[in-house]
Every structure is written in structure tokens, then in C-alpha cells.
C-alpha positions as CSV (number, residue, x, y, z in Angstrom):
1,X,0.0,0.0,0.0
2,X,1.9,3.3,-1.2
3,X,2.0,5.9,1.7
4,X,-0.3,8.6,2.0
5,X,-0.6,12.0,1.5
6,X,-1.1,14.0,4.8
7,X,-3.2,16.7,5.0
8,X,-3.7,19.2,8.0
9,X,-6.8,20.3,8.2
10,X,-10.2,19.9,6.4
11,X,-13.0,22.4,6.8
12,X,-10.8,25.9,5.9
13,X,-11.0,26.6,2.4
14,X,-8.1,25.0,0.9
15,X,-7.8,21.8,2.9
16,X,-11.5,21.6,2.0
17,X,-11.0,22.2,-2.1
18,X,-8.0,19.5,-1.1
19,X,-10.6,16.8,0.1
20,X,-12.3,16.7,-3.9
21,X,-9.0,17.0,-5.3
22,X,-7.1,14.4,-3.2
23,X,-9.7,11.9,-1.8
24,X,-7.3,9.2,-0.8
25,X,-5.0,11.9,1.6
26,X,-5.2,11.4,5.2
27,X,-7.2,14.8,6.4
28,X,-6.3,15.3,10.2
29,X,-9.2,18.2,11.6
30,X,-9.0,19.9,14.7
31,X,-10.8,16.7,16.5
32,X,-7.9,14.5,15.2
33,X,-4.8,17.2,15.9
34,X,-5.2,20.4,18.2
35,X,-2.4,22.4,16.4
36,X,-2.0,24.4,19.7
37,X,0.0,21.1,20.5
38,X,3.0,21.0,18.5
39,X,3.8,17.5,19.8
40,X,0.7,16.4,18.9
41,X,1.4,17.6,15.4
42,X,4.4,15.7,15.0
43,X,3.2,12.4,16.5
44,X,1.0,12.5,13.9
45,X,3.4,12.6,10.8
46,X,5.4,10.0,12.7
47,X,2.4,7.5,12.7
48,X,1.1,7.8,9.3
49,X,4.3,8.2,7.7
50,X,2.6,9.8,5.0
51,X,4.7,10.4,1.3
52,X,4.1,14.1,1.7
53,X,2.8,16.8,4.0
54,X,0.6,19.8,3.0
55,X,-0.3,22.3,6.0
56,X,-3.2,23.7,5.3
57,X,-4.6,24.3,8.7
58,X,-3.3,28.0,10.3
59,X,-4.9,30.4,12.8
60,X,-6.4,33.1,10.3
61,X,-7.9,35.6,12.8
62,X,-5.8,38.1,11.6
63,X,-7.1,41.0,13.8
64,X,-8.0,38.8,17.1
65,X,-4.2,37.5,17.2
66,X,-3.7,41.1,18.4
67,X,-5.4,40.2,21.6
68,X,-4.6,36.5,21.7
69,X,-0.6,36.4,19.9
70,X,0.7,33.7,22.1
71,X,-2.0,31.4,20.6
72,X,-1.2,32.3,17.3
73,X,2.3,32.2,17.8
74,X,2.0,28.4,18.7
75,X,-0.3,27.2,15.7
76,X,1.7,29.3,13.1
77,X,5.3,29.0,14.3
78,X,5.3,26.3,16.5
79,X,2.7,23.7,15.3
80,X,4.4,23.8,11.1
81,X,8.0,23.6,13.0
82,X,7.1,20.4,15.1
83,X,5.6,19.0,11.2
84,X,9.0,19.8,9.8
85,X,11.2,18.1,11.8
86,X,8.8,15.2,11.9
87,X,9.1,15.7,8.1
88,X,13.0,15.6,8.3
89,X,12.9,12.6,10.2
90,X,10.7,10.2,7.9
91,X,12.5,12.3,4.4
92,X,9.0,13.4,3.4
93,X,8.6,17.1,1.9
94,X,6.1,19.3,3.6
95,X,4.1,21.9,1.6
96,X,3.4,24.7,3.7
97,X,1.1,27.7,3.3
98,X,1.8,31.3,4.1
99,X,1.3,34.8,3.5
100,X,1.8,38.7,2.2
101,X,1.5,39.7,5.5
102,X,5.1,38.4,6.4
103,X,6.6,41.6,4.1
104,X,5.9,45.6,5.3
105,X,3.3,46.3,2.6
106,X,5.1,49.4,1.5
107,X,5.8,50.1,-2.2
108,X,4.4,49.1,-5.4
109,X,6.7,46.5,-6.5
110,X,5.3,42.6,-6.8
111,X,7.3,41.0,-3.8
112,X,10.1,38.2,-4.2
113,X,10.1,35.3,-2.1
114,X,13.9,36.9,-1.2
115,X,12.9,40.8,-0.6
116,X,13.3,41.3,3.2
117,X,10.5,40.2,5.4
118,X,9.1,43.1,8.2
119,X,6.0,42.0,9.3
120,X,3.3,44.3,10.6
121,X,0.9,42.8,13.0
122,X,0.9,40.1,15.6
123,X,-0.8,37.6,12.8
124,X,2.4,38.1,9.8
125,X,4.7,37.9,12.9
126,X,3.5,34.4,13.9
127,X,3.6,32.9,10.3
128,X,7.0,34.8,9.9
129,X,8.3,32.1,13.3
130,X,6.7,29.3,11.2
131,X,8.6,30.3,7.6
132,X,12.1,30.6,10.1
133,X,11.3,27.2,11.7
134,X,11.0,25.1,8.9
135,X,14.2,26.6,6.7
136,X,16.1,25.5,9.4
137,X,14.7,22.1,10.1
138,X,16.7,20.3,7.3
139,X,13.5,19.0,6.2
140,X,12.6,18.9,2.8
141,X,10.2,22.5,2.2
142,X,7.8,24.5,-0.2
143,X,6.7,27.8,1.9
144,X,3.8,28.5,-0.3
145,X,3.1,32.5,0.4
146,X,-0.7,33.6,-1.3
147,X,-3.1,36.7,-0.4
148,X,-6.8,37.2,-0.6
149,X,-8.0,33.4,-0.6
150,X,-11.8,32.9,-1.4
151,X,-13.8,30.3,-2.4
152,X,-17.3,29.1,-2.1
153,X,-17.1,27.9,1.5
154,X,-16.5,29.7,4.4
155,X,-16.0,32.8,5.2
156,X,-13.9,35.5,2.7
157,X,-14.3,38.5,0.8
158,X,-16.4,37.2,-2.3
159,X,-18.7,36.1,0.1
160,X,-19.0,38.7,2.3
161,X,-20.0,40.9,-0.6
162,X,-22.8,38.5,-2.0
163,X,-24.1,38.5,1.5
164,X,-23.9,41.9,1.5
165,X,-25.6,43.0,-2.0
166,X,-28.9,40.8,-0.9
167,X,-29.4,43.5,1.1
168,X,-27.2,46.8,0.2
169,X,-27.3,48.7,-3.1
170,X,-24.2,51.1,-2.3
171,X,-21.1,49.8,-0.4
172,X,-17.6,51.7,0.7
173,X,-14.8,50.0,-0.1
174,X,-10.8,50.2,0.6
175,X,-9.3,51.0,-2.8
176,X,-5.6,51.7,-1.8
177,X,-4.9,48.3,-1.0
178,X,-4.1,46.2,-3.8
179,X,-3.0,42.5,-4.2
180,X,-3.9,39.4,-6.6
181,X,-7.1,37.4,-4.9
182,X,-6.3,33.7,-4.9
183,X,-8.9,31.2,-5.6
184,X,-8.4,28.3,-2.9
185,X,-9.1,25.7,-5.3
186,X,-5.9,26.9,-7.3
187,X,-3.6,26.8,-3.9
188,X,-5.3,23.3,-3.2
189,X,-3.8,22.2,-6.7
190,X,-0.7,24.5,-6.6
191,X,0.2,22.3,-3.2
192,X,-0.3,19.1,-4.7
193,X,1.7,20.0,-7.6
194,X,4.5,21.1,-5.6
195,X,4.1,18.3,-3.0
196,X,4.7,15.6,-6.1
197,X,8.1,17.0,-7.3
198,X,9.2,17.4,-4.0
199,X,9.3,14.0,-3.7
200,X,10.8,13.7,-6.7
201,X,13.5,16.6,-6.4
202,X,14.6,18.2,-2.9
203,X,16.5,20.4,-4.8
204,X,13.3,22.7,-5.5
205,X,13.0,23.1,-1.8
206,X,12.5,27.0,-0.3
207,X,10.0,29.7,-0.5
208,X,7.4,30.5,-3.1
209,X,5.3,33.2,-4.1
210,X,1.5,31.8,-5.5
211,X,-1.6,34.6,-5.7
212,X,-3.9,35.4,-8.5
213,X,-4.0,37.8,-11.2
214,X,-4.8,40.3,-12.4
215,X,-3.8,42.7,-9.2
216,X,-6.5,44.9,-8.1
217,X,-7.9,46.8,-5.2
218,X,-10.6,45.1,-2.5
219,X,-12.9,47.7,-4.4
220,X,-12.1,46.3,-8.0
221,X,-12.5,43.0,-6.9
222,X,-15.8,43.7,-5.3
223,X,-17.0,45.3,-8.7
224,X,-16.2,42.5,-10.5
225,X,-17.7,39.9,-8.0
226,X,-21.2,42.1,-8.0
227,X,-21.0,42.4,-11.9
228,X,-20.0,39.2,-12.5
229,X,-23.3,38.2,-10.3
230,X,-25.4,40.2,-11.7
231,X,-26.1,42.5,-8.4
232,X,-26.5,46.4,-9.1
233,X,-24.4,48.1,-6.3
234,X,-22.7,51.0,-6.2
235,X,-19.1,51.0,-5.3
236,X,-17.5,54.1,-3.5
237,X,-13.9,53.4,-2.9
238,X,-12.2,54.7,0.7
239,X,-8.6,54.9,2.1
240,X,-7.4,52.3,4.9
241,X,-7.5,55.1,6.7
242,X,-11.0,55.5,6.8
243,X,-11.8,51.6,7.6
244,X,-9.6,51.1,11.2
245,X,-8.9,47.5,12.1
246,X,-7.2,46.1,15.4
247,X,-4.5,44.8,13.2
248,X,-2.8,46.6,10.6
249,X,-3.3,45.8,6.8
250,X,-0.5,45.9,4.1
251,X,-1.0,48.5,1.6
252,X,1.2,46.2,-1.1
253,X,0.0,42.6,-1.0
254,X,1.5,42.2,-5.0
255,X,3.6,39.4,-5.5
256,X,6.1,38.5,-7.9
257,X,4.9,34.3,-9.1
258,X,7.4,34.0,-11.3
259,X,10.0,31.7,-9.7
260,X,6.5,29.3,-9.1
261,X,6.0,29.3,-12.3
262,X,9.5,28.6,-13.7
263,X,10.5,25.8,-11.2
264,X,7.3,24.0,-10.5
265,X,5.3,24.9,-14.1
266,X,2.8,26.5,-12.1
267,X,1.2,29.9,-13.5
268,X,-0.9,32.5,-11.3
269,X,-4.8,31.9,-12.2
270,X,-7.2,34.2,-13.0
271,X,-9.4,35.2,-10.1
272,X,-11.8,36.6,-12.7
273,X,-12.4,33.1,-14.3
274,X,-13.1,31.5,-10.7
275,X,-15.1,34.3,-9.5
276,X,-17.6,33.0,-12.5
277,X,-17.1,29.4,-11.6
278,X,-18.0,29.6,-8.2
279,X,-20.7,32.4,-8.2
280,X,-22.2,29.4,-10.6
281,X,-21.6,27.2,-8.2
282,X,-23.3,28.7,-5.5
283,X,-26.4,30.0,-7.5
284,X,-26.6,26.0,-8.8
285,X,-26.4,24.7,-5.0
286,X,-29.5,27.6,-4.4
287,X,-27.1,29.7,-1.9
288,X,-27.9,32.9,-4.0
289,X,-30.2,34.0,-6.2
């Protein structure tokens, strides 16, 4: 019997588009492993002895890890650490997601996965410990860094504004933060792309850059999720400024792909095309109108 793929997580949105595209992997939810136990996490690896590893469980509260840090601290930089040296041990590569938020936001350039990192709020700081933990585990690695994930399930920004538009015909929107959304279905396949060479080549290991294109502001993206679904709402773009959250929000989420694309043959999708597939989706399944 070959050895499985190991998945952490299954309900967030990319362990769940995972679950359709990988049905035989192992999917270990919060009842099976409490990532707030790193030893837990690594038992784990160690009993399934899986071929591969993709994390893609995380604590995504990115303004209540203000208030609760420590916590995030040990499911992002502890928990993926503990995986990694698990990893090291059994020789299986791990795939592990991360995020923008690690970088200052400042600028307009697309960031590399080697511009320095500077991390902004208690949330980037946390997956920052993770990304240092598992460079220097010896364990064969893909940091997979994305922005703006949405899908059909759960809770995110495409979403948020169909919810919204059932209800609302004008909306304010930030418009001077701009990044690439990322459908979660692409990161599911993007991991088990990368996960499958791994095991092939360790030389690919390090960090990666994945989100989709084209870049745009939340207020562009919201004008092409409402016309896209058909919803009449008018758009009225604000500053950051005028929007306050506990944590703060990187002005520059744009990110240079092109290393993904050259080592792994895997290109940035369009957000547009699976905005349309999954506002069909959810209008087949009756969720909107």
C-alpha cells in the first residue's frame, strides 16, 4: 500500500478544495490534531508516515491574534516547525502555506520570495516564526506564500460581498490596498503539484510566491464579484484610513509568481475566471439567487 498524502486540516477553504482534489489523503481536523500542540502535530506525521505533507490548517484571525498572539504564535510558528522536523525525520517534503502579511506592505513592487520580510501585526509575525522554523529544520520544504483566498465555502471576501448585495445597493470600499485574490481551489492544486516534485526533487526546496491575477484593489475585486453576479451596487472606494482594524493591513499585497511558475510549471490563475465558476456554483447549489 503506497504511503499517503497527509493533509492538516479539512474544513478551511483549501484543505477543504483539497478533500475533492485528493480523496485518498489522510485529512487530520481539529478533532484529530489540536495544532495548539505541536507534539501532537508531530506524533502525527510520525504515525502515518505519510509520502508528503501539506499544511493547510493556520490560525487566520488576523485582527483577534492582536489580543490572543501567544496562541497564534504556537499554531503558526510552532505547530508547522514540530511538522517539519517530523518531516526531516521520515525524508517526506512538507508543503506549507503562508502569507503577504510576512513583508511591510510598503511600495508598489510585486514582492520576491527573497525581498526582506518586516512583518506588521501580531498575525504576519507568527507565520513569519513558522517560515524561520522550517528553513532551518533540514526537512525537505515549499513555503507557499498567497493573499486574498476565497472560495465558495467559508468565510472570505467574495462572500461577504454577496451577502452583502442581498441586502445593500451602495457599499464603501478600501481601494488603496491592492494584491492578486487567490482562488483556494488553485492553492489546493498549486500544493499538490509542488508536493509531487518534491518527492521527486529536494532540490526545489524553499520559498514560493502563488496569488492570483490580475492585481487589483478590495474595491475592484468587489465590482467584478457584484458584476460578475449580476447585483447592481454602487461602489464608493475609501482609504485604509477610513476603515480602522485592530491589526494593521498591508498596503502592497502584490507578488512576484514567477519563480513558481519557472520551477514548478505552475502559472498565477485568474481570479476573474473562478469568481464566475463559483458564483455558478453557488447559485446551482441555491445559496444565491
Amino acid at each position: 500500500m503506497a504511503a499517503p498524502l497527509l493533509v492538516f486540516g479539512k474544513t478551511g477553504q483549501v484543505a477543504h478544495e483539497l478533500t475533492s482534489l485528493a480523496p485518498d489523503a489522510v485529512f487530520l481536523p481539529r478533532s484529530a490534531v489540536d495544532l495548539s500542540d505541536p507534539e501532537a502535530c508531530e506524533a502525527a506525521i510520525r504515525q502515518h508516515t505519510p509520502r508528503a505533507v501539506i499544511n493547510a490548517a493556520a490560525y487566520t484571525a488576523v485582527d483577534k491574534a492582536e489580543e490572543e498572539d501567544a496562541l497564534a504564535h504556537v499554531i503558526n510558528g510552532e505547530a508547522p516547525v514540530a511538522m517539519a522536523r517530523a518531516a526531516a525525520a521520515l525524508g517526506c517534503p512538507l508543503v506549507h502555506i503562508s502569507t503577504d502579511y510576512v513583508f511591510d506592505g510598503q511600495g508598489e513592487t510585486p514582492w520576491s520570495p527573497i525581498d526582506p520580510v518586516n512583518p506588521q501585526n501580531a498575525y504576519g509575525r507568527s507565520k513569519l516564526a513558522g517560515e524561520k522554523g522550517i528553513a532551518a529544520s533540514g526537512a525537505t520544504y515549499a513555503i507557499l506564500r498567497t493573499s486574498w483566498v476565497f472560495s465558495g465555502h467559508g468565510n472570505n471576501f467574495l462572500k461577504t460581498m454577496l451577502r452583502l448585495s442581498e441586502t445593500r445597493d451602495a457599499l464603501s470600499i478600501v481601494d488603496d490596498q491592492i494584491g492578486g485574490p487567490t482562488p483556494a481551489r488553485a492553492i489546493a492544486q498549486a500544493c499538490l503539484a509542488i508536493a509531487e516534485q518534491l518527492c521527486e526533487d529536494s532540490g526545489k526546496s524553499g520559498i514560493y510566491h502563488f496569488s492570483g491575477a490580475p492585481d487589483v484593489s478590495w474595491k475592484d475585486f468587489a465590482s467584478e464579484i457584484f458584476s460578475i453576479a449580476g447585483r447592481t451596487v454602487d461602489v464608493t472606494g475609501i482609504p485604509t484610513a477610513d476603515y480602522p482594524t485592530p491589526a494593521t493591513r498591508p498596503m502592497n499585497s502584490r507578488m512576484d509568481c514567477s519563480t513558481t511558475e519557472a520551477v514548478f510549471g505552475v502559472p498565477r490563475p485568474d481570479w476573474r475566471d473562478a469568481t464566475q465558476t463559483i458564483v455558478g456554483q453557488l447559485r446551482q447549489k441555491g445559496e444565491i439567487s
